[in-house]
MDAnalysis code that builds the backbone (N, CA, C; Angstrom):
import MDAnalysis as mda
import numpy as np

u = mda.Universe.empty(474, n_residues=158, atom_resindex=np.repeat(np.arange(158), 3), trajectory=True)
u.add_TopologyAttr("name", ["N", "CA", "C"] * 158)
u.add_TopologyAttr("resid", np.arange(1, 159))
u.add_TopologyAttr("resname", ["UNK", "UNK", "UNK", "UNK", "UNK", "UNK", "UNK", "UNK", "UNK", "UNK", "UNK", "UNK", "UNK", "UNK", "UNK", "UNK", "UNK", "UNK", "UNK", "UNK", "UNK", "UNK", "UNK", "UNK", "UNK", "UNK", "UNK", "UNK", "UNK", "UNK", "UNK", "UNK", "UNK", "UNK", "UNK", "UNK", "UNK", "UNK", "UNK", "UNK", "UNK", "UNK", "UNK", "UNK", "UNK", "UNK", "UNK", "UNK", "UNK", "UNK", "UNK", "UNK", "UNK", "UNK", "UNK", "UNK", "UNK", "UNK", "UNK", "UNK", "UNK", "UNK", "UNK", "UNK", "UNK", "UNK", "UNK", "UNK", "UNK", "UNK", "UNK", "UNK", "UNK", "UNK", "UNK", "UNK", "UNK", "UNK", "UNK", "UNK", "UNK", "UNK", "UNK", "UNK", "UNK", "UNK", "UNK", "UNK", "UNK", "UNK", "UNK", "UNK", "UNK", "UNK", "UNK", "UNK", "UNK", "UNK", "UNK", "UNK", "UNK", "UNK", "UNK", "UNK", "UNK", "UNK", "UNK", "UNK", "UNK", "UNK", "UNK", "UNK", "UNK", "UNK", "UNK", "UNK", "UNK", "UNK", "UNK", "UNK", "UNK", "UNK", "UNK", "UNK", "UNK", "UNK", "UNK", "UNK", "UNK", "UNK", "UNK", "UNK", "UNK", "UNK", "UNK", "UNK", "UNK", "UNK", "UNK", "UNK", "UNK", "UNK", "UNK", "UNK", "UNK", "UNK", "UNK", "UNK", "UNK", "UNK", "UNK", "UNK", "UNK", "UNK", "UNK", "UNK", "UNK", "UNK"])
u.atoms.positions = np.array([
    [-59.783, 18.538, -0.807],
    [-60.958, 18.278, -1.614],
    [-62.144, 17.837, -0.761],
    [-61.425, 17.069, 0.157],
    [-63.067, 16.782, 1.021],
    [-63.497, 18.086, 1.889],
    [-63.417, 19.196, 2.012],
    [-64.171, 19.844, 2.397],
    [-65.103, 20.595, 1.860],
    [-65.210, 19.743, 0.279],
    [-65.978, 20.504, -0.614],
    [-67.243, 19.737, 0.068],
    [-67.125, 18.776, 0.678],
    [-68.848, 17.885, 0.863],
    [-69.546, 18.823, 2.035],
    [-70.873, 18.807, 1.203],
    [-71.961, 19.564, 2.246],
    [-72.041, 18.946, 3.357],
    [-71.704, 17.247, 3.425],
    [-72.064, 16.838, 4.926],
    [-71.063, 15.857, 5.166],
    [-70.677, 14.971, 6.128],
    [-69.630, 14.022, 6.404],
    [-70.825, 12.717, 6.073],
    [-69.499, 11.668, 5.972],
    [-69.685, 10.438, 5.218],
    [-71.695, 9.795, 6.306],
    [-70.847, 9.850, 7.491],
    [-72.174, 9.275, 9.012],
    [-73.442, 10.480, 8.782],
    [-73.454, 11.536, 8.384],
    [-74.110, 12.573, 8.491],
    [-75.045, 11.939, 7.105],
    [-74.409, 11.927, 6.032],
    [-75.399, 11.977, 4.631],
    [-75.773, 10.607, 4.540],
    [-75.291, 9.616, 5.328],
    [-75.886, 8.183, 5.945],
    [-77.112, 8.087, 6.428],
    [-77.035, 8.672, 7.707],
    [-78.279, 9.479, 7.925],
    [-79.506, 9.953, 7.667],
    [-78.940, 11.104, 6.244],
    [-79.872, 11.792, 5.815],
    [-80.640, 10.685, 4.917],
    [-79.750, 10.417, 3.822],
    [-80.023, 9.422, 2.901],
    [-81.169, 8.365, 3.609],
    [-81.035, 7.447, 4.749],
    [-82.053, 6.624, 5.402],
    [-82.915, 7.127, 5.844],
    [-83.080, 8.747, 5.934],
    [-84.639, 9.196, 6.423],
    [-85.379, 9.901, 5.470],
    [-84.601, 10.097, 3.909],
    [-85.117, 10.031, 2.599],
    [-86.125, 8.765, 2.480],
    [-84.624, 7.874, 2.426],
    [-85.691, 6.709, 1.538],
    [-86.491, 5.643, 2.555],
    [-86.485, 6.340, 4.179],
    [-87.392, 5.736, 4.746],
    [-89.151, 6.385, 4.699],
    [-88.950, 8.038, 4.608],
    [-90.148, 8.664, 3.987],
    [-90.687, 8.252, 2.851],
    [-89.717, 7.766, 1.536],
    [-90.478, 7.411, 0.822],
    [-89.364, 6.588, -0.749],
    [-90.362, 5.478, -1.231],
    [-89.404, 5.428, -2.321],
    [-88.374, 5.732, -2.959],
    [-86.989, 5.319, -3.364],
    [-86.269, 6.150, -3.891],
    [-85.465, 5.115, -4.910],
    [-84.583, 5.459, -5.920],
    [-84.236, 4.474, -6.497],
    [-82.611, 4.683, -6.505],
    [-82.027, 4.259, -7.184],
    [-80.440, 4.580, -6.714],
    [-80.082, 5.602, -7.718],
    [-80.449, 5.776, -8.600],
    [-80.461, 6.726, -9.662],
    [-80.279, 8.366, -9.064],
    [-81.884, 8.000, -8.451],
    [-81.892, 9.844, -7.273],
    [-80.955, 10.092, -6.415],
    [-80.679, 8.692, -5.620],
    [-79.671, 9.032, -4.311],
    [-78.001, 9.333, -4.897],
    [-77.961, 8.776, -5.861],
    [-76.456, 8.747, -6.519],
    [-77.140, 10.491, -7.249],
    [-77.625, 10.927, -7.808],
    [-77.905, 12.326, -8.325],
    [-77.464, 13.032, -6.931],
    [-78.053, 13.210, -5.688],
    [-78.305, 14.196, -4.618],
    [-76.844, 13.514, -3.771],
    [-76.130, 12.542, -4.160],
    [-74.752, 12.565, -3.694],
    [-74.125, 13.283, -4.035],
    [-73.743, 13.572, -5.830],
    [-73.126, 14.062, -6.649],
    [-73.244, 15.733, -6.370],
    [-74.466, 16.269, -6.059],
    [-74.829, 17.543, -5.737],
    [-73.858, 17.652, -4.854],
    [-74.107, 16.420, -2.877],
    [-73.802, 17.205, -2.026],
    [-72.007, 16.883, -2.136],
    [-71.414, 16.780, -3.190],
    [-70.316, 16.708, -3.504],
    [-69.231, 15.390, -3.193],
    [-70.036, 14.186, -3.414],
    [-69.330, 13.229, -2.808],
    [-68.629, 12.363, -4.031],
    [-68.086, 12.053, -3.998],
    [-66.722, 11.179, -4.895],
    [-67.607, 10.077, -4.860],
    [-67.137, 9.508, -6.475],
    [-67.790, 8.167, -6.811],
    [-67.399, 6.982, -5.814],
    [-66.216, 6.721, -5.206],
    [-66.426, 5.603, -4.317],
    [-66.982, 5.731, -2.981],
    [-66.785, 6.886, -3.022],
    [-67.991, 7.128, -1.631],
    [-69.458, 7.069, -1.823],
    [-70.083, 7.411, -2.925],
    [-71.157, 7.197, -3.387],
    [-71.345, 5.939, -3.502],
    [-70.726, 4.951, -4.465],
    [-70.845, 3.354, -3.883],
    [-71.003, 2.658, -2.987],
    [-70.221, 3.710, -2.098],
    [-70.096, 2.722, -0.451],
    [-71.565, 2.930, 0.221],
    [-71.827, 4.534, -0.008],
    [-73.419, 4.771, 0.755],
    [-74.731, 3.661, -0.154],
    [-74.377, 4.123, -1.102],
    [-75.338, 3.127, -1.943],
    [-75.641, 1.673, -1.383],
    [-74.207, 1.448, -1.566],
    [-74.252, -0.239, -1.495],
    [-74.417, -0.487, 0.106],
    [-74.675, 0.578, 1.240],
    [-74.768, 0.637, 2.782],
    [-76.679, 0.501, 2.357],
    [-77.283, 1.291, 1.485],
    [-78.340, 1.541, 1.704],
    [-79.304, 0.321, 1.230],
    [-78.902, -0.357, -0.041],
    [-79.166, -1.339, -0.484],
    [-79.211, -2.424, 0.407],
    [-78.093, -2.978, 1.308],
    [-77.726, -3.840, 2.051],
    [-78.801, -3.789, 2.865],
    [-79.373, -2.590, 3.581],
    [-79.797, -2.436, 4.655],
    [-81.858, -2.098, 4.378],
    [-81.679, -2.524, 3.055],
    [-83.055, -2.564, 2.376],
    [-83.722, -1.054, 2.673],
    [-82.641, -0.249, 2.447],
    [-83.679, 1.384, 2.557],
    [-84.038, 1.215, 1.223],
    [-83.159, 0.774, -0.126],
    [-82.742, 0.811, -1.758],
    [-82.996, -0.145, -1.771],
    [-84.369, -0.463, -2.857],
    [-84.733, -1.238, -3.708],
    [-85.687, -1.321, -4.979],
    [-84.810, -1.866, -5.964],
    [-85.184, -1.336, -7.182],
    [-86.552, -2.043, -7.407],
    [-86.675, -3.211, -7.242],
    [-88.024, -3.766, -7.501],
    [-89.339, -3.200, -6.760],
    [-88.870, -3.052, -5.443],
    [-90.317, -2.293, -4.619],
    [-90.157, -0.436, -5.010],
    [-89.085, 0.127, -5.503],
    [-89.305, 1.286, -6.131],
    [-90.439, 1.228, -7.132],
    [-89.953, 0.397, -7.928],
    [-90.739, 0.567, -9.006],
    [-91.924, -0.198, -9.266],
    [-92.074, -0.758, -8.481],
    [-93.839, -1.249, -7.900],
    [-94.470, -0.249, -7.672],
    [-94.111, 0.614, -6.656],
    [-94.329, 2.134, -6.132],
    [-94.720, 2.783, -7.360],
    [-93.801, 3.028, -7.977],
    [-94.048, 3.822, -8.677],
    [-95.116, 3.641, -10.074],
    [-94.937, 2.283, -10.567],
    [-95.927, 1.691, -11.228],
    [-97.569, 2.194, -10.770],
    [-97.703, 2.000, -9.024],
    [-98.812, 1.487, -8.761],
    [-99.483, 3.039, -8.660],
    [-98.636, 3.936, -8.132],
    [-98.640, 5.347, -8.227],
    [-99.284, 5.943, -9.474],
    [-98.690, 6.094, -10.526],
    [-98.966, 6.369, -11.118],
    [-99.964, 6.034, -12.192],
    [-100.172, 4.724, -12.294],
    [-101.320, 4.477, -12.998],
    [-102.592, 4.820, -11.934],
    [-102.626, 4.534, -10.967],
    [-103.793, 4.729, -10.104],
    [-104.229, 6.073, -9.683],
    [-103.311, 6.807, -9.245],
    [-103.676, 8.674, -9.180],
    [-103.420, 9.026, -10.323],
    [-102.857, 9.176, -10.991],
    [-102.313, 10.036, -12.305],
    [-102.722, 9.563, -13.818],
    [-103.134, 8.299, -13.698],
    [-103.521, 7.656, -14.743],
    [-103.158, 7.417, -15.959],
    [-101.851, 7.499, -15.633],
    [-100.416, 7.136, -17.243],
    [-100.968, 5.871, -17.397],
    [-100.699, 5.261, -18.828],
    [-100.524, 4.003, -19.334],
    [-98.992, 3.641, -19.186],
    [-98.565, 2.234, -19.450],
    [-97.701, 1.734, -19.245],
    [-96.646, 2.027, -20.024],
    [-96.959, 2.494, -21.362],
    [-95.439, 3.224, -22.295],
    [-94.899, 4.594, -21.715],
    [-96.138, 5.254, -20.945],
    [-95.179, 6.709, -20.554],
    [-94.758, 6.165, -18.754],
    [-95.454, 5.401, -18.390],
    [-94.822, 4.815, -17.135],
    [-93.447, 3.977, -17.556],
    [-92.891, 3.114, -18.363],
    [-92.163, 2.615, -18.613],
    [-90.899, 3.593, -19.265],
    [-91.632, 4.414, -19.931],
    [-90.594, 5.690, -20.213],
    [-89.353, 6.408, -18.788],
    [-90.639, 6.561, -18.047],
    [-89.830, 7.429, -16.878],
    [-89.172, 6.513, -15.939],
    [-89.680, 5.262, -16.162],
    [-88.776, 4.350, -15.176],
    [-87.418, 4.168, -15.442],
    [-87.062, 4.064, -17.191],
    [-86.593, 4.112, -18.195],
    [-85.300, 5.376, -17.602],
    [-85.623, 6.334, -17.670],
    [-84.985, 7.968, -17.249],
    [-84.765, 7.981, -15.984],
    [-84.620, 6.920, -15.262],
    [-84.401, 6.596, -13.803],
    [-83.563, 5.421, -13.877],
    [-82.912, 4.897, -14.747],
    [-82.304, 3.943, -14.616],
    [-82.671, 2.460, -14.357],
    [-83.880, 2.121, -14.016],
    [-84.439, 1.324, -13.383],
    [-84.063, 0.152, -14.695],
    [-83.582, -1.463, -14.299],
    [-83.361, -2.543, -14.957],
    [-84.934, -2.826, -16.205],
    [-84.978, -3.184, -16.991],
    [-85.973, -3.404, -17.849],
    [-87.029, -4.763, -17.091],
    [-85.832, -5.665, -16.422],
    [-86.350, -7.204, -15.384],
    [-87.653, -6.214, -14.383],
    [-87.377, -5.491, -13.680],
    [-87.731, -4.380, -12.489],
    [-88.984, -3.729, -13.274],
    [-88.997, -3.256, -14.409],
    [-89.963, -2.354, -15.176],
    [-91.167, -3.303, -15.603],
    [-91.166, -4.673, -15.809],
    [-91.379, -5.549, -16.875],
    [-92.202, -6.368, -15.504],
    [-91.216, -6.270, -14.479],
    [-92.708, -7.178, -13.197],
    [-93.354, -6.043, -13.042],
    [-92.870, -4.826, -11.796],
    [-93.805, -3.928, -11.918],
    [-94.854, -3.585, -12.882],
    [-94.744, -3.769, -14.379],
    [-95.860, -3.419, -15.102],
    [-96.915, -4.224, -15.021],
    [-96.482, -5.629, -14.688],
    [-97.471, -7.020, -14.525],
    [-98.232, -6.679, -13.651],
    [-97.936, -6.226, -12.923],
    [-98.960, -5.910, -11.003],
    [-100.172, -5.064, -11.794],
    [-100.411, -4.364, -12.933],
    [-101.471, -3.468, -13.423],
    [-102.504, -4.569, -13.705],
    [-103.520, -4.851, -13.224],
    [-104.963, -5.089, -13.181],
    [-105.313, -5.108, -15.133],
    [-105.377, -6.044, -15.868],
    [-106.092, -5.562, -16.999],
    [-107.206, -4.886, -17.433],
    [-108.344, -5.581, -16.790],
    [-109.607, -5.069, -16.399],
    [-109.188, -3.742, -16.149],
    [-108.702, -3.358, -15.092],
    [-108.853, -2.022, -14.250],
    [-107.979, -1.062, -15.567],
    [-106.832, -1.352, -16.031],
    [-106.481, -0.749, -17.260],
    [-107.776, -0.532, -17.945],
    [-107.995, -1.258, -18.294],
    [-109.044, -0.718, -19.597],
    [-110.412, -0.146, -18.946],
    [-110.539, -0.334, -17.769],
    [-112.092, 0.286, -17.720],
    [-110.876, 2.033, -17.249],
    [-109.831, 2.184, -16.856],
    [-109.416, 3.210, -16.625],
    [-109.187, 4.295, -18.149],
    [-108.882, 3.252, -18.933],
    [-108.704, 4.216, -20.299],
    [-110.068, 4.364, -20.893],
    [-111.356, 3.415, -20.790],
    [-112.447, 4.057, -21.234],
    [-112.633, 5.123, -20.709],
    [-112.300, 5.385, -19.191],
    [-112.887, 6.201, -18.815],
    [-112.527, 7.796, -18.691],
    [-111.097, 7.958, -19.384],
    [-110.201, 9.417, -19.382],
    [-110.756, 9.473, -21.073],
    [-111.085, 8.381, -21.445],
    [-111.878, 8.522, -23.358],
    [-113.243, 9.196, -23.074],
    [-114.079, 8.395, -22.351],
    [-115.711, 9.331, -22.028],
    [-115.061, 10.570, -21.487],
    [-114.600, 10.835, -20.472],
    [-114.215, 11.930, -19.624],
    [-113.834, 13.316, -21.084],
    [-112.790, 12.498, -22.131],
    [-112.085, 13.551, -22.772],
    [-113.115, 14.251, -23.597],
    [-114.267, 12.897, -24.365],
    [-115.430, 13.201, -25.443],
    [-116.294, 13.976, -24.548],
    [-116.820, 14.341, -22.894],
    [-117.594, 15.066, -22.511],
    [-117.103, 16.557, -22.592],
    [-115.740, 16.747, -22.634],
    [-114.813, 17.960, -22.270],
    [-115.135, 18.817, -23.760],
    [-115.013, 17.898, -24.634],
    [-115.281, 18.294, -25.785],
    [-116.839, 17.960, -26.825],
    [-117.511, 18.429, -26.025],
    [-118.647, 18.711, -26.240],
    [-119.404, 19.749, -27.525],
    [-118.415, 20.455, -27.635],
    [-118.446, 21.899, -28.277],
    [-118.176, 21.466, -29.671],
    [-117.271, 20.135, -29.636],
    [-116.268, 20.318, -31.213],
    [-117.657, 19.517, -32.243],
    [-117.916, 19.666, -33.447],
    [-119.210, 19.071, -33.517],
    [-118.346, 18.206, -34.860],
    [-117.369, 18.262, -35.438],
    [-116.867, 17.084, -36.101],
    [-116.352, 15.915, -35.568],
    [-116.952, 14.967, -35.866],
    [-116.415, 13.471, -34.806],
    [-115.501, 13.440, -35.231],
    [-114.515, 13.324, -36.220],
    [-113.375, 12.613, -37.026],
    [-112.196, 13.978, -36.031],
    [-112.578, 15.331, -35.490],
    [-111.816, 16.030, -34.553],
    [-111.500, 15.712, -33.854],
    [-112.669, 14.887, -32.931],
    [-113.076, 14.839, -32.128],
    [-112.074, 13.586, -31.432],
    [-112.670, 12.827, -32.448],
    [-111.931, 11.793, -32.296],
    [-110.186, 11.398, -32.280],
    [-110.041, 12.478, -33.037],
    [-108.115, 12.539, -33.149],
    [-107.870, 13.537, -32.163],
    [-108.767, 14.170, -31.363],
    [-107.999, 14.956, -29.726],
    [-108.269, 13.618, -28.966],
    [-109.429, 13.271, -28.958],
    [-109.217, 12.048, -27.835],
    [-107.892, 10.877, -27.608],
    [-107.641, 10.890, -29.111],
    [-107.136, 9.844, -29.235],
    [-105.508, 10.305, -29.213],
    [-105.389, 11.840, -29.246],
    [-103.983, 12.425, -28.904],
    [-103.865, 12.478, -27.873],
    [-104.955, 12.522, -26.462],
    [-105.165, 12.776, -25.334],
    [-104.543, 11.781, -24.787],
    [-105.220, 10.932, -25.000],
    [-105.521, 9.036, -24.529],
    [-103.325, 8.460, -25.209],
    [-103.107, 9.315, -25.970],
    [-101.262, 8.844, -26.371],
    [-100.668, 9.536, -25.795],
    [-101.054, 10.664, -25.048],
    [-99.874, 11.796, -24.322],
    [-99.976, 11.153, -22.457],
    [-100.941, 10.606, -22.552],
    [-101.080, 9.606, -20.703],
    [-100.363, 8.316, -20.991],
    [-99.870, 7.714, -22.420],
    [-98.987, 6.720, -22.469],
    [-99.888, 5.200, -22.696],
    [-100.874, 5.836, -23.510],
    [-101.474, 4.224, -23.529],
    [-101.084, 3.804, -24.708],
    [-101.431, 2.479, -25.183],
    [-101.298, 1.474, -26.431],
    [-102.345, 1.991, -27.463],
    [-101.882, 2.368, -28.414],
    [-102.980, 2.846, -29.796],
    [-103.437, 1.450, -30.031],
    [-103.359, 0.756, -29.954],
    [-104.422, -0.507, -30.438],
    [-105.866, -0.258, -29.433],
    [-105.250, -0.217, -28.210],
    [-106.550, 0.015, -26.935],
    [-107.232, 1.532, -27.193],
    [-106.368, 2.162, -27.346],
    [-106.733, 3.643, -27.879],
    [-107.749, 3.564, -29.033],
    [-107.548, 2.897, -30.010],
    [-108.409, 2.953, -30.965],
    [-109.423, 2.015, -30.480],
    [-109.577, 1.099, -29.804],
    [-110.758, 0.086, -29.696],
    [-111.532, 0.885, -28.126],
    [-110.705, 1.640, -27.186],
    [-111.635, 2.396, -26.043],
    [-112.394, 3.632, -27.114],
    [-112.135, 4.218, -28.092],
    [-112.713, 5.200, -28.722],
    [-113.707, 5.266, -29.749],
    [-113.730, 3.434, -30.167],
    [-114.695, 3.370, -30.444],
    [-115.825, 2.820, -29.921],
    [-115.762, 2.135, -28.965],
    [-116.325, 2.296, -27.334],
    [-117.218, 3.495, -26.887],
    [-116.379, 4.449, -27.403],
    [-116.969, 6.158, -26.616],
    [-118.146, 6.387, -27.516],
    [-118.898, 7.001, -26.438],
    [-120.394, 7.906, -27.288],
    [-119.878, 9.024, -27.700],
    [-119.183, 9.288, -28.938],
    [-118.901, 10.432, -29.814],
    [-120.355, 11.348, -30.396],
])
């Protein structure tokens, strides 16, 4: 059976530490791309718990990363960021600081500003009450809070 593994135990050791030394990773992915390169659950533990030890794996600065990532280039709100952290396994403790590190201020001047951005795009539509329920479908599919959603939109020059 072990010659079903794509690589030996020292080899995907290796690989695995110049993954998650390039970049973030959470244990979720590395236990996924074990399972691929065909490795048995206690061997997967052992690399895990090698990688963890050795601070390549960590769930809290993953998901800082990824928090800080994504609200800042990509501009999710915190329910569709909390979603995918969510689909990664990541602890709710881990999801719940990472979300704290988001700037309030900078939240909200960021969601006014994908709200002006969405009302200029739609320029064309000449019913506000349209207008206003694309923005405001726009502004829920990036993962923000409909309370802020409704108070950045009425904010907006419709």
């Amino acid at each position: 059976m072990k010659s079903e593994c794509k690589y030996s135990f020292l080899e995907a050791k290796a690989k695995l530490e110049a993954l998650c030394a390039y970049q973030e990773r959470c244990q979720f992915e590395i236990d996924q791309k074990l399972i691929l390169w065909g490795f048995f659950l206690e061997e997967r533990q052992q690399l895990i718990a090698d990688l963890i030890s050795n601070r390549f794996l960590d769930e809290e600065r993953f998901a800082s990363a990824y928090v800080s990532g994504k609200f800042r280039i990509k501009k999710w709100g915190r329910i569709k960021i909390k979603s995918y952290l969510a689909q990664k396994h990541i602890s709710n403790y881990s999801i719940q600081k990472a979300l704290k590190e988001i700037d309030g201020d900078e939240y909200w001047q960021t969601l006014v500003q994908l709200a002006n951005k969405k009302a200029q795009e739609l320029v064309l539509v000449k019913n506000s009450w349209d207008k206003q329920s694309k923005i405001m479908r726009y502004l829920q599919s990036k993962g923000y809070e409909s309370d802020l959603i409704r108070d950045a939109v009425e904010n907006t020059s419709i």
